[in-house]
KOLZA-337530 format. One record per residue: residue in one letter; chain; x, y, z of N, C-alpha, C in turn. Coordinates in Angstrom, 1 decimal, padded with zeros to 4 digits. Each point is the difference from the previous one (the first is absolute). Layout:
BEGIN
r paro = A pakol = A n.X = X n.Y = Y n.Z = Z ca.X = X ca.Y = Y ca.Z = Z c.X = X c.Y = Y c.Z = Z
...
// end
This chain:
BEGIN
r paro = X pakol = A n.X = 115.6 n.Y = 091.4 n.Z = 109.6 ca.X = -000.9 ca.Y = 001.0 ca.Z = 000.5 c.X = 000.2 c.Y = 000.1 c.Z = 001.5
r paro = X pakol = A n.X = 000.5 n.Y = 001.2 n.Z = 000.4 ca.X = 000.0 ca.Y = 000.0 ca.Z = 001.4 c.X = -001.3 c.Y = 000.9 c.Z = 000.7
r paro = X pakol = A n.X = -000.7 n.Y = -000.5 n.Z = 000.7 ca.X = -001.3 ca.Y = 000.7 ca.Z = 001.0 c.X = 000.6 c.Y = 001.0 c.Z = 000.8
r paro = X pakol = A n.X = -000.6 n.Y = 001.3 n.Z = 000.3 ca.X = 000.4 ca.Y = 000.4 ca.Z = 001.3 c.X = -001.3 c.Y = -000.1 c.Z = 001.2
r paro = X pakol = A n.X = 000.5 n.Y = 000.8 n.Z = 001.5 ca.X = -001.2 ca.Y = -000.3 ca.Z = 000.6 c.X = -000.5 c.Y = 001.5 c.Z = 000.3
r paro = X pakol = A n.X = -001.0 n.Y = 000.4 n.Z = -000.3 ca.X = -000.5 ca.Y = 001.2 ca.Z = 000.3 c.X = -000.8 c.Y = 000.1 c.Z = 001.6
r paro = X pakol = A n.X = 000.6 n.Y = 001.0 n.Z = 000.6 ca.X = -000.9 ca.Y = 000.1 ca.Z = 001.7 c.X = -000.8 c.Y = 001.0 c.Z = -000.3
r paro = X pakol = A n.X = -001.1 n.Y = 000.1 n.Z = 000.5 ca.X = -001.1 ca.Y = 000.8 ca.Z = 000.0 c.X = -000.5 c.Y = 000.2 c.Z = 001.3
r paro = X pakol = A n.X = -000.2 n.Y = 001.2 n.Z = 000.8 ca.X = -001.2 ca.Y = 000.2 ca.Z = 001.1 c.X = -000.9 c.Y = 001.0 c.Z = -000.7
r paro = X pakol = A n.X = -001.1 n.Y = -001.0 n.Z = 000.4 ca.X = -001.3 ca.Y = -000.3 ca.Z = -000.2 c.X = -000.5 c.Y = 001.5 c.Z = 001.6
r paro = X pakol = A n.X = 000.1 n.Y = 000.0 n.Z = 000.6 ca.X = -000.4 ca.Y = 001.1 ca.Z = 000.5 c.X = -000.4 c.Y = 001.3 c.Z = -000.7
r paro = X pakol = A n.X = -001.5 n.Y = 000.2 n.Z = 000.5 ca.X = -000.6 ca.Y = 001.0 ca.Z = -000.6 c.X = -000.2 c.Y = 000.0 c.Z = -002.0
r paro = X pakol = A n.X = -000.3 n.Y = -000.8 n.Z = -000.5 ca.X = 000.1 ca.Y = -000.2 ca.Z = -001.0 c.X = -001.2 c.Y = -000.4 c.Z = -000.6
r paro = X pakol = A n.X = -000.5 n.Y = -000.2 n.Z = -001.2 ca.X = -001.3 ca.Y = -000.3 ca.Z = -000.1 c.X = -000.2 c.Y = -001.2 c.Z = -000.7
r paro = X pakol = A n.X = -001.1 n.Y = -001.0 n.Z = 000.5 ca.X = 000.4 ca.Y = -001.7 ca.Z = -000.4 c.X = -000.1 c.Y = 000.0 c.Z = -001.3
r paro = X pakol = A n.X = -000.8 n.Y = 000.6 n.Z = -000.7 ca.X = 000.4 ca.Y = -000.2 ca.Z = -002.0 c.X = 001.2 c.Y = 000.7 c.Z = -000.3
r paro = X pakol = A n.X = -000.1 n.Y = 001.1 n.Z = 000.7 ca.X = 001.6 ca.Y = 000.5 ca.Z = -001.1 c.X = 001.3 c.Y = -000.6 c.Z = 000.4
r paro = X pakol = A n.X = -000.1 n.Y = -000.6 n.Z = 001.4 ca.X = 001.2 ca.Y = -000.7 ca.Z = 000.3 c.X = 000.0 c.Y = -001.1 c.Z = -000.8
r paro = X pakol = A n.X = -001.1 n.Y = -000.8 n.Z = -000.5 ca.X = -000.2 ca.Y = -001.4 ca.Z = -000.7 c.X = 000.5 c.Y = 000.2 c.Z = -001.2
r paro = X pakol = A n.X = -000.1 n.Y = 001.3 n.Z = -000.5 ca.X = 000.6 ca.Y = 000.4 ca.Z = -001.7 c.X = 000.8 c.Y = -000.3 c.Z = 000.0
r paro = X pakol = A n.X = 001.0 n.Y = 000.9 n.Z = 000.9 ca.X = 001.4 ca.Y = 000.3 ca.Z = 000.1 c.X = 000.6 c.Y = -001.7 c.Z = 000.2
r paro = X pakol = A n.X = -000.4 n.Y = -000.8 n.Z = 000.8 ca.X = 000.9 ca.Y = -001.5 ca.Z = 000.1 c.X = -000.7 c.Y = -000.6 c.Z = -000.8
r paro = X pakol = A n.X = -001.1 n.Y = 000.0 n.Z = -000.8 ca.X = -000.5 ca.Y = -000.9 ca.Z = -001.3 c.X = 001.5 c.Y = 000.3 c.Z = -001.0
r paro = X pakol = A n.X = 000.2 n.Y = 000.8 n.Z = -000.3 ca.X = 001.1 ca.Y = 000.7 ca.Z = -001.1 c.X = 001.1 c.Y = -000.2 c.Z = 000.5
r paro = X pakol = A n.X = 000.2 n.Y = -000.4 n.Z = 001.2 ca.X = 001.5 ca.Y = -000.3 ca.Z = 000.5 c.X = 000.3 c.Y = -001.2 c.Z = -000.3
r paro = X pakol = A n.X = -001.4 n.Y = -000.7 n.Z = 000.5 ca.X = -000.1 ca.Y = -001.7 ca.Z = 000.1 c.X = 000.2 c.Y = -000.5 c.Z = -001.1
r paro = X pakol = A n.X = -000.5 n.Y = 000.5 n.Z = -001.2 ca.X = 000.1 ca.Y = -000.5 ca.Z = -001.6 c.X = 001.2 c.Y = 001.0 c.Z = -000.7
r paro = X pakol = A n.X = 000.1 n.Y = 000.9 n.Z = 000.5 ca.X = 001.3 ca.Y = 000.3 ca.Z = -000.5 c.X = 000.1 c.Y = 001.1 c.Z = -001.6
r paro = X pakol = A n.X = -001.1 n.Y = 000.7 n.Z = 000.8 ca.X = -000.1 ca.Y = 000.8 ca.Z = -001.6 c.X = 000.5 c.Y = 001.6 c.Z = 000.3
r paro = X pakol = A n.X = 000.8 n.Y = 000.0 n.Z = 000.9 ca.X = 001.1 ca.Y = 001.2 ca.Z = 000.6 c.X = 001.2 c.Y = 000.0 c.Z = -000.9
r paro = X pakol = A n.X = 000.5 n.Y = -001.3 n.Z = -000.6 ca.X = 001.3 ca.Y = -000.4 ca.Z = -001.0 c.X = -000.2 c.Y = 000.1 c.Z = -000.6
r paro = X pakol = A n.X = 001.1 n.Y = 000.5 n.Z = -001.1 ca.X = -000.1 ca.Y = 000.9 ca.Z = -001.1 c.X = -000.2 c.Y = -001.6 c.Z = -001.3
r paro = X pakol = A n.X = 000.4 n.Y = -001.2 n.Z = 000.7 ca.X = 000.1 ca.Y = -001.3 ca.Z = -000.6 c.X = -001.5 c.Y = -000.8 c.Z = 000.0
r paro = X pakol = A n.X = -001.1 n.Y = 000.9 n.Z = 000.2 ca.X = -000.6 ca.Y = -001.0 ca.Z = 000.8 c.X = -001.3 c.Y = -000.6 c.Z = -001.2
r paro = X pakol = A n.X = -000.4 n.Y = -001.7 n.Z = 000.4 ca.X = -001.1 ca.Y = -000.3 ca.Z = -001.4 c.X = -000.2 c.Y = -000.5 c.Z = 000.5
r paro = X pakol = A n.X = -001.5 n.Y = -000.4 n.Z = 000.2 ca.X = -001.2 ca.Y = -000.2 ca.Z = 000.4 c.X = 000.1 c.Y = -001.8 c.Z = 000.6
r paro = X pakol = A n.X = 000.7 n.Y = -000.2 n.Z = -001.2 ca.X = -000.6 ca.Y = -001.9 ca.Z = -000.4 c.X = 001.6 c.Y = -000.3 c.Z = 001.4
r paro = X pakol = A n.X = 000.7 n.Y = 000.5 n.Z = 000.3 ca.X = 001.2 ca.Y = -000.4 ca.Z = 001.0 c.X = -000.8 c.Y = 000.5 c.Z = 001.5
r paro = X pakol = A n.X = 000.7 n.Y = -000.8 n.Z = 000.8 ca.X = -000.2 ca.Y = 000.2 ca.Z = 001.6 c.X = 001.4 c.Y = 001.4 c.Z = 000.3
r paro = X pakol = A n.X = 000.4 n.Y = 000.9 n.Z = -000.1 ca.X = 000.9 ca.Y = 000.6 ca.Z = 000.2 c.X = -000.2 c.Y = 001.3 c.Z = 001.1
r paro = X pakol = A n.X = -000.7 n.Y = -000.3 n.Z = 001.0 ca.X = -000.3 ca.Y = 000.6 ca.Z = 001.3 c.X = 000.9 c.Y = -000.2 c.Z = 000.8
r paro = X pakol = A n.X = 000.0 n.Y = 001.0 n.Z = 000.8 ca.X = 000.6 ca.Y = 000.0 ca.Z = 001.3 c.X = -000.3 c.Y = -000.2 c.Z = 001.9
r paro = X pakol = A n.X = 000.3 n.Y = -000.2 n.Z = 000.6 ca.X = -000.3 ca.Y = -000.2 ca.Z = 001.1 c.X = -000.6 c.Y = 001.2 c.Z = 001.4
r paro = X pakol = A n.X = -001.2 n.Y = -000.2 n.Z = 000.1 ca.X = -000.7 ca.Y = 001.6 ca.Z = 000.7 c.X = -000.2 c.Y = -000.5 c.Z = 001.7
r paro = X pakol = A n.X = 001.2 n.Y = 000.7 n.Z = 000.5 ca.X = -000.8 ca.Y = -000.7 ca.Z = 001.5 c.X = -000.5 c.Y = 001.6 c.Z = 000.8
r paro = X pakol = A n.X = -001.3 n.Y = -000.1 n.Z = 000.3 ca.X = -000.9 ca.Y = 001.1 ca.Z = 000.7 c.X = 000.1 c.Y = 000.1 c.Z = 001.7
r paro = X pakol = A n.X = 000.4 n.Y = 001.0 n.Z = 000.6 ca.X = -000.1 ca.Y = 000.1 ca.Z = 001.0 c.X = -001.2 c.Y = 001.1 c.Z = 000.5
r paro = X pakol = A n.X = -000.6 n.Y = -000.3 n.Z = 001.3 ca.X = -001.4 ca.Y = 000.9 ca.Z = 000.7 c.X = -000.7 c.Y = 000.0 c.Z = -001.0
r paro = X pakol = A n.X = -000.7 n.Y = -001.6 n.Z = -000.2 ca.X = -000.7 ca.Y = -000.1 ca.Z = -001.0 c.X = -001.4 c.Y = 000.1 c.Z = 000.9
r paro = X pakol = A n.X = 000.2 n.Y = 000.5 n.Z = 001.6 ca.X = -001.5 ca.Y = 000.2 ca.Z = 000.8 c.X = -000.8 c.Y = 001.0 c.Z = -000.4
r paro = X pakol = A n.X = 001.4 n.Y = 001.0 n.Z = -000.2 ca.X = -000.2 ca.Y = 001.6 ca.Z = 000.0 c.X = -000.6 c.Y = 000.6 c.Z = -001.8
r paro = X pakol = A n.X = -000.3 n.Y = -001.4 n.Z = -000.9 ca.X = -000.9 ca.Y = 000.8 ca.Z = -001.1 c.X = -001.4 c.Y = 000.6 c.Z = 000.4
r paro = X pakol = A n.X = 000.1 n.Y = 001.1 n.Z = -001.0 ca.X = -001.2 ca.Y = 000.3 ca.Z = -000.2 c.X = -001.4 c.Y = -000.4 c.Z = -000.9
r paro = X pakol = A n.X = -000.8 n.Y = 000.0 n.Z = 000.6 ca.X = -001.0 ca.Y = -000.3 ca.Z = -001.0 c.X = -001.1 c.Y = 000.9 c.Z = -000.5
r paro = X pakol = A n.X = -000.4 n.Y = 000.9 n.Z = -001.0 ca.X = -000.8 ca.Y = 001.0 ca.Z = -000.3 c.X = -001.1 c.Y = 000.0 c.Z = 000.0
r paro = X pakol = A n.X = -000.7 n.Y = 000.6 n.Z = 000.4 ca.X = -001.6 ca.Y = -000.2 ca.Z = 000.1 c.X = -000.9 c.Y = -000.7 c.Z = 000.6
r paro = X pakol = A n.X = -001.0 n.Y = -000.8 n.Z = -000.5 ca.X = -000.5 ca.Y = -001.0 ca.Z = 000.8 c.X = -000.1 c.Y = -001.6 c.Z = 000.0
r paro = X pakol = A n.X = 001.4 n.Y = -000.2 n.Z = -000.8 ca.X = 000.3 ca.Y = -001.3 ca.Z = -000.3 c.X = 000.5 c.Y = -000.9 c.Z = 000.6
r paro = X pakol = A n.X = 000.1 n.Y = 000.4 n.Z = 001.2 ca.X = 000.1 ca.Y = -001.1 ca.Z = 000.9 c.X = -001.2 c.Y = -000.8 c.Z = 000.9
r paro = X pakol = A n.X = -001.1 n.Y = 001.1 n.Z = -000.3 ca.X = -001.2 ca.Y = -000.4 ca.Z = -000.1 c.X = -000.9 c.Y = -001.1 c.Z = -000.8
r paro = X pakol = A n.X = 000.1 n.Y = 000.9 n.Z = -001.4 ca.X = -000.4 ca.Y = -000.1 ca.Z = -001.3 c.X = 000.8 c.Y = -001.4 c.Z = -001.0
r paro = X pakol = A n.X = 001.4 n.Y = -000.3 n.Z = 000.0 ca.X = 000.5 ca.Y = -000.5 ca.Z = -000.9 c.X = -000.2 c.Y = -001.2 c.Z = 000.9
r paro = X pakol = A n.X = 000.0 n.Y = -001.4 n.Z = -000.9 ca.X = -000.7 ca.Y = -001.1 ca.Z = 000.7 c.X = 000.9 c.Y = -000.9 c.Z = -001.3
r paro = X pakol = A n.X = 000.9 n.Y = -001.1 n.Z = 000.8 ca.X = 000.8 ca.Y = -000.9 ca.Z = -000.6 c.X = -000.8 c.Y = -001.6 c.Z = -000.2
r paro = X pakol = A n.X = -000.4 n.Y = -000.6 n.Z = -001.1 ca.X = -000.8 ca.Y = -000.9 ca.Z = -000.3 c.X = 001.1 c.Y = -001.1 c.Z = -000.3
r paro = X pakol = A n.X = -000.7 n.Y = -001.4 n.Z = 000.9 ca.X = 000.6 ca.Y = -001.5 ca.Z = -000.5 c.X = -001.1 c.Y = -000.9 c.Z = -000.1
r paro = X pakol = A n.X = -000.2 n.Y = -000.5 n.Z = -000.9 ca.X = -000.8 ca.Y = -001.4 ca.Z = -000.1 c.X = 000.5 c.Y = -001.2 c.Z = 000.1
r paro = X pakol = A n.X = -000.5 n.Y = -000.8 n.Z = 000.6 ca.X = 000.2 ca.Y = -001.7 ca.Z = 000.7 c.X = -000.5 c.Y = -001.0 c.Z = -001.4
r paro = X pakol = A n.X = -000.7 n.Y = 000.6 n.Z = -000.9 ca.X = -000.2 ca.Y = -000.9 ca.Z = -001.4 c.X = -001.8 c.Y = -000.6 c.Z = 000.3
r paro = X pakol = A n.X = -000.3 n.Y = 000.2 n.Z = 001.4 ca.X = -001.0 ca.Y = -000.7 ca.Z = 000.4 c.X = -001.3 c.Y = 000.6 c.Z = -000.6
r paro = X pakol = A n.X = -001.5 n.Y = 000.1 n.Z = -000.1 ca.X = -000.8 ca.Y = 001.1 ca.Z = 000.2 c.X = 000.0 c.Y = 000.9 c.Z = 001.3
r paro = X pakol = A n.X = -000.1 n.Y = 001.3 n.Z = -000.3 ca.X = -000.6 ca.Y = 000.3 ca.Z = 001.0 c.X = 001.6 c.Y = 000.7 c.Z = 000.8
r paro = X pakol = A n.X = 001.3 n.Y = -000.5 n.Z = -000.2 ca.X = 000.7 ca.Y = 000.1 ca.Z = 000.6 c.X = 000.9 c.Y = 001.2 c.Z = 000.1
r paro = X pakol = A n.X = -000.3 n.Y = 001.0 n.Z = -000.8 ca.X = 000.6 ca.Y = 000.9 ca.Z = -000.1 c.X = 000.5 c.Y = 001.1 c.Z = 001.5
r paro = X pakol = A n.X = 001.3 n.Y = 000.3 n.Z = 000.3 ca.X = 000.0 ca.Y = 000.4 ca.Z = 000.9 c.X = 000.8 c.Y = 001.4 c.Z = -000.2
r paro = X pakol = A n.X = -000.5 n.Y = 001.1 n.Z = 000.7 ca.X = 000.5 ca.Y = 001.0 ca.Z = -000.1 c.X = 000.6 c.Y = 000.6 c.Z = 001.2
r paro = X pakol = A n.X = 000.9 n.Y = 001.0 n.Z = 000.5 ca.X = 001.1 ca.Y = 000.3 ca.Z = 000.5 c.X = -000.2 c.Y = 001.6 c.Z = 000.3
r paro = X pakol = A n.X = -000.1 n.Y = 001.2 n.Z = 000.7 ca.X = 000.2 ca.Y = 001.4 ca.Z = -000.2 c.X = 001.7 c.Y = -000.1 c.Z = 000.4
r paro = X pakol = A n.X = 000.4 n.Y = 001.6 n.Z = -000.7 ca.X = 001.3 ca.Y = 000.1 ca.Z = -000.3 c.X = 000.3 c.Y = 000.1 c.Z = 001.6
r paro = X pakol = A n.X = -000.8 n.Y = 000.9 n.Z = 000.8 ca.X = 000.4 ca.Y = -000.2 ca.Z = 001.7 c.X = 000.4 c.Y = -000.9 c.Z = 000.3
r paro = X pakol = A n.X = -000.7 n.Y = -001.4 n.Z = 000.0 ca.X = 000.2 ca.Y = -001.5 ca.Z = 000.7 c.X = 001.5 c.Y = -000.3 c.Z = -000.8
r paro = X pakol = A n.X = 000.3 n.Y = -000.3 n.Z = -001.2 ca.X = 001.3 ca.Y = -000.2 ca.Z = -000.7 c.X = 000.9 c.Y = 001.1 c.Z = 000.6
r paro = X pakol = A n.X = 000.4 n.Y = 001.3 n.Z = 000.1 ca.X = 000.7 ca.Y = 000.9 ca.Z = 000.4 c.X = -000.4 c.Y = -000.2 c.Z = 001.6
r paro = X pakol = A n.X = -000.4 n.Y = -000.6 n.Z = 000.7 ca.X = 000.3 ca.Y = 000.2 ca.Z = 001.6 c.X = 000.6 c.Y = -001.6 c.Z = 000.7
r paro = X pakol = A n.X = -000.1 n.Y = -001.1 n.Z = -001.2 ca.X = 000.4 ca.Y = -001.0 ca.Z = 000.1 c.X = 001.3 c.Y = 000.1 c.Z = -000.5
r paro = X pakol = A n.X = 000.2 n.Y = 000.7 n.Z = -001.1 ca.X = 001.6 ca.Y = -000.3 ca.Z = -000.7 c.X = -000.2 c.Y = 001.4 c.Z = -000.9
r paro = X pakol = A n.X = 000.6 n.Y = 001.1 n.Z = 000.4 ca.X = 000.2 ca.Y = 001.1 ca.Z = -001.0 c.X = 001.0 c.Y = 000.1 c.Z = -001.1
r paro = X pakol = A n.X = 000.8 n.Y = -001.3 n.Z = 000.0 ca.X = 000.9 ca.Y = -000.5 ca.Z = -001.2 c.X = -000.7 c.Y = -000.7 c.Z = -000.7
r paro = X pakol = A n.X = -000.9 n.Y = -001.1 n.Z = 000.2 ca.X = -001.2 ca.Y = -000.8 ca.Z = -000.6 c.X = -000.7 c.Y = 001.3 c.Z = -001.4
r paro = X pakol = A n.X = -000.4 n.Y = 001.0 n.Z = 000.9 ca.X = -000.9 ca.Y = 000.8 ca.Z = -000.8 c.X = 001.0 c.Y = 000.8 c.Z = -001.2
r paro = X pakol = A n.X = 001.3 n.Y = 000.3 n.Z = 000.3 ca.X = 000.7 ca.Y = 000.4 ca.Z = -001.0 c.X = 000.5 c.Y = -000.8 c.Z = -000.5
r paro = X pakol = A n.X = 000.3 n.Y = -001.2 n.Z = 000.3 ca.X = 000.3 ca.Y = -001.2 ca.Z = -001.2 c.X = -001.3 c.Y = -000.4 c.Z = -000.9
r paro = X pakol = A n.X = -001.4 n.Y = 000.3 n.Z = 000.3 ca.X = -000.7 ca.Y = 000.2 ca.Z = -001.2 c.X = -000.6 c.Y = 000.9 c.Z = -000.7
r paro = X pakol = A n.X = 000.3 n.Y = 000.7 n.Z = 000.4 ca.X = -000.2 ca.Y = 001.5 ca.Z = -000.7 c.X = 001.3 c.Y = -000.3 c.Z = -001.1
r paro = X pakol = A n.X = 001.7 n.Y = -000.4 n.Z = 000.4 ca.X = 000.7 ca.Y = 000.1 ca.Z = -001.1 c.X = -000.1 c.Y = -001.1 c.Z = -001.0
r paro = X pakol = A n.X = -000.8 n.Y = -001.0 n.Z = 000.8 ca.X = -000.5 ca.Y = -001.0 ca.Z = -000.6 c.X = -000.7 c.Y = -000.4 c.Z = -001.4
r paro = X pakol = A n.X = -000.9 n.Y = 001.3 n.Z = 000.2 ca.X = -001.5 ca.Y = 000.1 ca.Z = -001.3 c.X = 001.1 c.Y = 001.1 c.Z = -000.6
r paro = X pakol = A n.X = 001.0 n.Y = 000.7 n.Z = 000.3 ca.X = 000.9 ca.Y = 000.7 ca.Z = -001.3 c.X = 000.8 c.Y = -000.7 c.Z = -000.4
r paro = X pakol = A n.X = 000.5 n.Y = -001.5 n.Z = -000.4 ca.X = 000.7 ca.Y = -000.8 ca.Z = -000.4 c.X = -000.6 c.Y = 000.0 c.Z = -001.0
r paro = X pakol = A n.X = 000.5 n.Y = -000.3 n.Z = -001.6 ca.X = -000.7 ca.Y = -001.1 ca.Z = -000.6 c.X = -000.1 c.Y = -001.1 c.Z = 000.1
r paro = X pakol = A n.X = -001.2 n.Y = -000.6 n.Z = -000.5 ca.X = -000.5 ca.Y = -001.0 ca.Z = 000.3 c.X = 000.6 c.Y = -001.1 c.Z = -000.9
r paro = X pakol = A n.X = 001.1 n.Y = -000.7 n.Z = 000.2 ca.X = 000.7 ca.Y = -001.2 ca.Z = -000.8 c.X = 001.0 c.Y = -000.8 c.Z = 000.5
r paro = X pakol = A n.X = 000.7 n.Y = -000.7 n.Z = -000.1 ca.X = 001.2 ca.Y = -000.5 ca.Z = 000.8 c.X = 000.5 c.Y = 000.8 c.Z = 000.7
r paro = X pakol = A n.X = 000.4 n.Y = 000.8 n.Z = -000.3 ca.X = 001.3 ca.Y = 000.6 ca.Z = 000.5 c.X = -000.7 c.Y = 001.1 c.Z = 001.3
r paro = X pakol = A n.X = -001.2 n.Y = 000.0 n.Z = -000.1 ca.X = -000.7 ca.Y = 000.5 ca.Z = 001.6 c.X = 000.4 c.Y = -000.6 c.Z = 001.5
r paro = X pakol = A n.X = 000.3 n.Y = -001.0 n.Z = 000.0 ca.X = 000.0 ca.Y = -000.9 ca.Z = 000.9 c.X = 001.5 c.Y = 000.0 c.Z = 000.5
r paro = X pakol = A n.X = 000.9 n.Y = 000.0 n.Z = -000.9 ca.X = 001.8 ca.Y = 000.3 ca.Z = 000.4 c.X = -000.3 c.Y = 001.2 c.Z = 000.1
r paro = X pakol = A n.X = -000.5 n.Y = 001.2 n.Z = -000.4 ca.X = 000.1 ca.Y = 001.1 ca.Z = 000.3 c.X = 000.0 c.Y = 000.4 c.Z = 001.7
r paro = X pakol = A n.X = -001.7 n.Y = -000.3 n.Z = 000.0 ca.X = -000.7 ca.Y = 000.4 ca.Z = 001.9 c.X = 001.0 c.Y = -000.8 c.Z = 000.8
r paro = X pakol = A n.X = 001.2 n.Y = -001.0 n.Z = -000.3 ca.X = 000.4 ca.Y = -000.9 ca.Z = 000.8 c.X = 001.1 c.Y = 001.1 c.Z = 000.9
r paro = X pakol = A n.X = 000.3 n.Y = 001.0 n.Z = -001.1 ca.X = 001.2 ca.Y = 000.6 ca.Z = 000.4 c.X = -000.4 c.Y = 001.4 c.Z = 000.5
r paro = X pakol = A n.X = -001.3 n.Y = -000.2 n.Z = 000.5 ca.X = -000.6 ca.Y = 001.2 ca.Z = 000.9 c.X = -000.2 c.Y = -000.1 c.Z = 001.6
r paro = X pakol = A n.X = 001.1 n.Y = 000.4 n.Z = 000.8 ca.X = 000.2 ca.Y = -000.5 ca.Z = 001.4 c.X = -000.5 c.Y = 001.4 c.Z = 001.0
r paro = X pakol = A n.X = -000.8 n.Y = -000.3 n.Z = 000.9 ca.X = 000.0 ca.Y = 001.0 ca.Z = 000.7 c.X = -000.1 c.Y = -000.4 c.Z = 001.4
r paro = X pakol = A n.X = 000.9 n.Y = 001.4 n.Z = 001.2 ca.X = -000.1 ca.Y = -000.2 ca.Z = 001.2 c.X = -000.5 c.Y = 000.9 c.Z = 000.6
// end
């Protein structure tokens, strides 16, 4: 199985629909060969990943949650603070939550590079 590497600019583009488009690259369901239970993705490197867009008021509104396991510890995040700290951060989890969720998530996101 040979991978190829797909370039993308990300300029002017909109953060979910660009996340579609490299979820389906990343897993590989563009090949006419492609089944679910195989890693058979290819390689997506994103350029002017500053210049996405984001629609509405979810950079406000959308709010990224981690817990420490502790009480009480729950900590949340607005999509601004994530997107002004690392605007690749915020589109590596947006393509993130469109992965399935099973082994083969984790080789997938590995082969998602952006500059």
């Amino acid at each position: 199985m040979k991978r190829q590497t797909h370039k993308i600019d990300a300029t002017n583009k909109v953060l979910g629909r660009l996340a579609t488009e490299i979820a389906i690259l990343l897993r590989g369901k563009n090949k006419p060969d492609f089944v679910p239970y195989k890693d058979m993705g290819d390689f997506v490197i994103i350029n002017n990943v500053d210049r996405i867009k984001v629609t509405g008021k979810k950079l406000d509104q959308k709010k990224y949650y981690r817990h420490s396991g502790y009480l009480g510890h729950l900590k949340e995040i607005p999509l601004r603070k994530v997107f002004e700290k690392d605007a690749g951060e915020a589109l590596r989890r947006a393509v993130f939550g469109m992965l399935p969720n099973n082994k083969l998530r984790k080789e997938q996101i590995k082969r998602l590079k952006t500059e």
